[in-house]
C-alpha positions as CSV (number, residue, x, y, z in Angstrom):
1,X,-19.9,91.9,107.3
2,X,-16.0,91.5,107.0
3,X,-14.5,91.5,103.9
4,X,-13.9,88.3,102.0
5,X,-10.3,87.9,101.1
6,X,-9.4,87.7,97.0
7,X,-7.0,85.7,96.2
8,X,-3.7,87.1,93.9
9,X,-5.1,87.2,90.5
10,X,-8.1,88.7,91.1
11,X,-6.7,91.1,92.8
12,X,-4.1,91.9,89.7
13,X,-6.9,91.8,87.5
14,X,-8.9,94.2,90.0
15,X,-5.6,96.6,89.9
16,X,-5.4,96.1,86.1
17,X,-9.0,97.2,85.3
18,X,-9.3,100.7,87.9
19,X,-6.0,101.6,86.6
20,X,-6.7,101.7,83.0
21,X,-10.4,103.9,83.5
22,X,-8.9,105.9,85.7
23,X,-6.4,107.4,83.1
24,X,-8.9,107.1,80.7
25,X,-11.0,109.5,82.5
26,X,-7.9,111.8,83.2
27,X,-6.6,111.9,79.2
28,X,-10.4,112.3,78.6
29,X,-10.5,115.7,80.4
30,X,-7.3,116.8,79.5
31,X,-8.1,116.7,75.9
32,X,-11.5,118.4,76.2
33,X,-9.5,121.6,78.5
34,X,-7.1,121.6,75.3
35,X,-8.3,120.9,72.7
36,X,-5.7,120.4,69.5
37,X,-2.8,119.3,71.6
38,X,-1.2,116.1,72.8
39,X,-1.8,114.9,76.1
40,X,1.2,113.9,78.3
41,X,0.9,113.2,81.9
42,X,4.3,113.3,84.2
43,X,6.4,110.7,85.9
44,X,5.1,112.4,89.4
45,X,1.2,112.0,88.6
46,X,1.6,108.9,87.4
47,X,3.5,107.7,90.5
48,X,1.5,109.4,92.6
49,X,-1.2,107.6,91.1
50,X,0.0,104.6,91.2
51,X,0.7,104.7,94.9
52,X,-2.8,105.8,95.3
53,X,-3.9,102.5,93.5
54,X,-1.4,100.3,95.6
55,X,-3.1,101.6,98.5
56,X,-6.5,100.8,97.7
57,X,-5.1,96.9,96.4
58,X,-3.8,96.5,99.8
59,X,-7.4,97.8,101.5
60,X,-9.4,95.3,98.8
61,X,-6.8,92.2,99.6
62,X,-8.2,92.2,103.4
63,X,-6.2,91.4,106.0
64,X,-2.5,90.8,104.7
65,X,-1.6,86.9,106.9
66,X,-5.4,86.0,105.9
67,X,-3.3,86.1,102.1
68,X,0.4,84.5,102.8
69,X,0.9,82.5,99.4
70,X,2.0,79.3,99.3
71,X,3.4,77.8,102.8
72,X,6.8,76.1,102.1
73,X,7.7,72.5,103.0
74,X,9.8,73.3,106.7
75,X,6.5,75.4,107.6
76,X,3.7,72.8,106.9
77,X,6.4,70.3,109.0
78,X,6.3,73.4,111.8
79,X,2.6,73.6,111.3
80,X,1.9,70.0,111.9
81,X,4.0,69.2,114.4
82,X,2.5,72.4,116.3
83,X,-1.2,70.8,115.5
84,X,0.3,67.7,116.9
85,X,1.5,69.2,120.1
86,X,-1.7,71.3,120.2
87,X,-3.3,67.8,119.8
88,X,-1.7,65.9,122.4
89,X,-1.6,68.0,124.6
90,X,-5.3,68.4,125.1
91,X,-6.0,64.9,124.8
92,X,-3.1,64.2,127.8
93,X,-0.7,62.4,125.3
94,X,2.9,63.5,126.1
95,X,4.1,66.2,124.6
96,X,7.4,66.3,122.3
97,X,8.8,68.7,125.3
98,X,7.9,65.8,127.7
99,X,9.4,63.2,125.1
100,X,12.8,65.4,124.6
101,X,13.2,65.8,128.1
102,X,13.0,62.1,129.1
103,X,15.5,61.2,126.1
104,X,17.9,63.8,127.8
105,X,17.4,61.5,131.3
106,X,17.2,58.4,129.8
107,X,20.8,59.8,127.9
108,X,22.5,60.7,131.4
109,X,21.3,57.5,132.5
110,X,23.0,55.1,129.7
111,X,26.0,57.9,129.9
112,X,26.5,57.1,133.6
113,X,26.2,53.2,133.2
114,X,28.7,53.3,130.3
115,X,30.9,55.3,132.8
116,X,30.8,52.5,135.1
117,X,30.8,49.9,133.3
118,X,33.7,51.4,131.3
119,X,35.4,51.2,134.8
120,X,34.9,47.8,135.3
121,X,36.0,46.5,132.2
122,X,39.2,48.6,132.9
123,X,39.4,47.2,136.2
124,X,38.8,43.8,135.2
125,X,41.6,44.1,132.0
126,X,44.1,45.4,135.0
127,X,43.4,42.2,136.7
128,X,43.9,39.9,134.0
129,X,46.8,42.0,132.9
130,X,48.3,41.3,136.3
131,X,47.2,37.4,136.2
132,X,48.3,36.9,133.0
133,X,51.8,38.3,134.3
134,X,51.8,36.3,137.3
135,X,50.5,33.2,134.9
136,X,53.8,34.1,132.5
137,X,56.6,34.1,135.2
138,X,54.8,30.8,136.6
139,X,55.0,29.0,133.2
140,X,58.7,30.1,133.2
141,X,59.4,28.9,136.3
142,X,58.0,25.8,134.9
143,X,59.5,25.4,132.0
144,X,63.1,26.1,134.1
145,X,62.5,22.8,136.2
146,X,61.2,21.0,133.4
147,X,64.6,21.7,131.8
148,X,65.8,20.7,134.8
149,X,64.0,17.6,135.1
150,X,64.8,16.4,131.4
151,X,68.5,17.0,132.4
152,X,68.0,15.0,135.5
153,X,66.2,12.4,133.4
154,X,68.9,12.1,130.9
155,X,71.8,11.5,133.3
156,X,69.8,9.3,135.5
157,X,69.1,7.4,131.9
158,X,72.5,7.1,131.5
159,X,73.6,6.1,134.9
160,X,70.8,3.6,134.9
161,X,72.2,2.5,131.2
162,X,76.1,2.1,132.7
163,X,74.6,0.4,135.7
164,X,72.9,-2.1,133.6
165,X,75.9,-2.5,131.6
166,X,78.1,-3.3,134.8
167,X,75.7,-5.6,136.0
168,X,75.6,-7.2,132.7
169,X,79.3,-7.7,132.8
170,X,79.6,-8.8,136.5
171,X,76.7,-11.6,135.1
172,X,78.0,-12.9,132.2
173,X,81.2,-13.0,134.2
174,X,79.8,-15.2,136.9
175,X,78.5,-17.8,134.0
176,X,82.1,-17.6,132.0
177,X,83.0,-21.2,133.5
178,X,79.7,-22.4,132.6
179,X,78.7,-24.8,130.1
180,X,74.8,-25.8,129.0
181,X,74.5,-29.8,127.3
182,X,71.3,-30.3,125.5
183,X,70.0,-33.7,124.4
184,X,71.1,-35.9,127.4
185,X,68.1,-38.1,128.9
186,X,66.8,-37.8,132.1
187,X,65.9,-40.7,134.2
188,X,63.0,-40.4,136.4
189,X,64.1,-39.2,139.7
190,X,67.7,-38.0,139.3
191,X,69.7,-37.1,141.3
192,X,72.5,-34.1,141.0
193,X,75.3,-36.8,141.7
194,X,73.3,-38.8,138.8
195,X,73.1,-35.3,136.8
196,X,76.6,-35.1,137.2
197,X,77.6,-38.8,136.2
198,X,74.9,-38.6,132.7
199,X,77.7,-35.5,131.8
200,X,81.1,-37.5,132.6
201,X,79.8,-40.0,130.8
202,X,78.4,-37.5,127.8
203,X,82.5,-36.2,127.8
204,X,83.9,-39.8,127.5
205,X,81.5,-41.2,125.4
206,X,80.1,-38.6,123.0
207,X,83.1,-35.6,123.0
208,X,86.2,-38.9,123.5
209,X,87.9,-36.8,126.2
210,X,90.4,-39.0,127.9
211,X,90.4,-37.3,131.3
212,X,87.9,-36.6,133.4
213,X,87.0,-33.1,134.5
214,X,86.5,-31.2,137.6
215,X,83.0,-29.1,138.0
216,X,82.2,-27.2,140.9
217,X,78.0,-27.3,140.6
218,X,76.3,-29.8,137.9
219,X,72.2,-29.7,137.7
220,X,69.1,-29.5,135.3
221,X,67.2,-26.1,134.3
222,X,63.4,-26.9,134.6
223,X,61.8,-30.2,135.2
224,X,61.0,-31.5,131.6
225,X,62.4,-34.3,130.3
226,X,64.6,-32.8,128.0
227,X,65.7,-30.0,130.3
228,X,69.4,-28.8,129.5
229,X,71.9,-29.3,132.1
230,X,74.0,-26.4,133.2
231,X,77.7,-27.1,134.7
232,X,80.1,-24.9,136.0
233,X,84.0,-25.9,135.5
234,X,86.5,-25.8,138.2
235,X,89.1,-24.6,135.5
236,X,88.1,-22.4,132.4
237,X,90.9,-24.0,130.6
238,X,88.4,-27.4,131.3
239,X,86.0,-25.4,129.6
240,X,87.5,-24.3,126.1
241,X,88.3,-28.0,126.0
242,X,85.0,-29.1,126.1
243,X,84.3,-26.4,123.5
244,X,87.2,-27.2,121.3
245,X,85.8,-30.8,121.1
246,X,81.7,-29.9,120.2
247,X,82.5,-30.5,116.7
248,X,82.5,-34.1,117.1
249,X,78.7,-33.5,117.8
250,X,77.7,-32.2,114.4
251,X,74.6,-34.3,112.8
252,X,73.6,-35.1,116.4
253,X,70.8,-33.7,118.7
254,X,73.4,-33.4,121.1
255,X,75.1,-30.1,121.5
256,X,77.1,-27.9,124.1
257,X,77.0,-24.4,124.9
258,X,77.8,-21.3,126.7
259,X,76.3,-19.6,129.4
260,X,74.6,-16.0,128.8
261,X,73.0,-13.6,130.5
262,X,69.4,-12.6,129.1
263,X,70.7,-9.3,127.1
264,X,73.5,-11.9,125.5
265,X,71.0,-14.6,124.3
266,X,69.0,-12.5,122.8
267,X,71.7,-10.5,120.9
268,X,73.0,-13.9,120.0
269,X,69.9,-15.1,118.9
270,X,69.6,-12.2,116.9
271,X,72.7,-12.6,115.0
272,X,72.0,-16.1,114.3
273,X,70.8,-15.6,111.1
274,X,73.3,-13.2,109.8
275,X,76.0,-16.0,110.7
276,X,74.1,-18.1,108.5
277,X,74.3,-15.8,105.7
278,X,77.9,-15.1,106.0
279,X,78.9,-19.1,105.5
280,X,76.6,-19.9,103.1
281,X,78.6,-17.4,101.3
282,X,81.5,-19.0,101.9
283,X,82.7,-16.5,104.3
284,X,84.7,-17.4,107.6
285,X,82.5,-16.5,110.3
286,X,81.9,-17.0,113.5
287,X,80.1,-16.0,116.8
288,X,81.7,-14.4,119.6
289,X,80.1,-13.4,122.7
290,X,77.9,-10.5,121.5
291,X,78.9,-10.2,118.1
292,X,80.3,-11.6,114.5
293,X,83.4,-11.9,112.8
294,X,83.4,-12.2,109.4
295,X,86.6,-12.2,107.5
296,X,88.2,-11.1,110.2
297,X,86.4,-8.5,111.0
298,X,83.9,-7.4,114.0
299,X,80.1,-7.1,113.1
300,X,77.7,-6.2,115.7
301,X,73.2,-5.7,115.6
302,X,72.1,-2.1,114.5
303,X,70.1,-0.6,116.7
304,X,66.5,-1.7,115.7
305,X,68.4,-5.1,115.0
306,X,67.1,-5.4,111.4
307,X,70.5,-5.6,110.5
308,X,74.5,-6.0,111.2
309,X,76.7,-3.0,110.8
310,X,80.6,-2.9,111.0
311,X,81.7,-2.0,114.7
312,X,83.0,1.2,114.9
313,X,80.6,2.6,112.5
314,X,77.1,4.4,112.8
315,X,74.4,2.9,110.9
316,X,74.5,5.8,108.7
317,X,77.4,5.1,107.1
């Protein structure tokens, strides 16, 4: 029958016990062999004896790894991931061996696609390195002729702005010998030669000019009743006399006028009440052509026309 393993304090109290009778026997005989004296044993029996006793503790503990004390913490995690390995692998489960070195595959695996797809992304940031370069000098480019342009644009504006001045000139040149009367009657089918009799007789009559005067064309604007007519003098000298003698019209519907272009007329129109302004302050003023003079001195439209400024001056200052 083997023997059954003590544990640590039994053992001790096993050592404890054969010690003490065993030099209680030895003092025992030594005092009855001298009797009288005092009984000393040596440092040598006694180690000798104790050696003797170790011996026999060691033979009555059994086997020494039946008897290992306490297991620490890091060897019951050793031990039970050795009984789960045991375990799995008889019941077929994969082992942690088999685990471990499908983790090391799997790693090479996701190590190789991050390789490659590290080399896309590279190749792909080279691209759009080289796109975004070729997008920059494009945009340049751009911008260039779209200076370009704008300079173009701005000196075709201004051509197209002198041009329109010229032709405005060359226009209100080609009406300077004309003349508009408003307020005459028209009689139902008339003539030009009838046109131009209703204005002779409008001179003699209404303006008391003794001689007659020369025009080269005489006919209506539009086809109401109370169209204007619009004559052109032979002789601008004809003309200012005609002008000269509108005064007598004043407090009448009749009235007599000078021919415009569009951009005149409505500059004129504009300045209308202005001219108002300045007389009923009791200021001499009149209209000429495109602007005002008022006190003798030149006024013209600002330029959103919400007011007059002094020509020759910003409408800043």
């Amino acid at each position: 029958m083997p023997a059954v393993p003590l544990n640590f304090r039994q053992i001790c109290g096993h050592f404890v016990t054969v010690f003490v009778t065993f030099m209680g026997k030895r003092v025992e005989r030594a005092k009855s062999k001298l009797p009288g004296r005092t009984v000393q044993l040596s440092s040598p029996v006694i180690g000798v004896m104790l050696g003797l006793l170790l011996a026999q503790l060691l033979q009555m503990s059994g086997d020494v790894e039946l008897n290992p004390g306490p297991p620490k913490s890091v060897e019951k995690t050793i031990q039970t991931r050795l009984t789960t390995e045991r375990k799995n692998s008889e019941t077929g489960e994969p082992s942690l061996g088999d685990v471990m070195a499908k983790l090391g595959s799997m790693e090479i695996s996701i190590d190789s696609k991050l390789d490659s797809l590290r080399s896309e992304v590279n190749d792909t940031c080279t691209t759009l390195k080289s796109d975004m370069n070729d997008l920059k000098e494009e945009v340049l480019n751009l911008k260039a002729r779209n200076e370009e342009l704008l300079q173009e644009n701005l000196d075709l504006r201004d051509r197209l702005h002198e041009m329109d001045s010229k032709i405005d000139d060359l226009e209100n040149r080609s009406r300077r010998n004309n003349l508009l009367f408003y307020g005459i009657s028209r009689p139902e089918n008339e003539t030009n030669e009838e046109c131009e009799k209703a204005v002779q007789d409008f001179l003699t009559d209404k303006l008391e000019l003794e001689e007659p005067v020369s025009f080269d064309r005489v006919h209506r604007l539009g086809g109401r009743a109370d169209s204007p007519i619009i004559a052109r003098c032979t002789f601008f000298k004809e003309k200012m006399t005609i002008l000269g003698a509108k005064k007598k019209l004043q407090g009448s519907k009749l009235s007599v006028g000078e021919d415009f272009s569009p951009r005149v007329r409505s500059i004129r129109k504009a300045l209308s009440p202005f001219l108002k302004e300045a007389k009923q302050a009791q200021k001499r003023a009149v209209m000429v052509f495109d602007h005002l003079l008022i006190d003798g001195r030149k006024y013209v439209l600002n330029d959103n026309r919400t007011g007059i400024r002094e020509a020759g001056r910003h409408a800043d200052q």
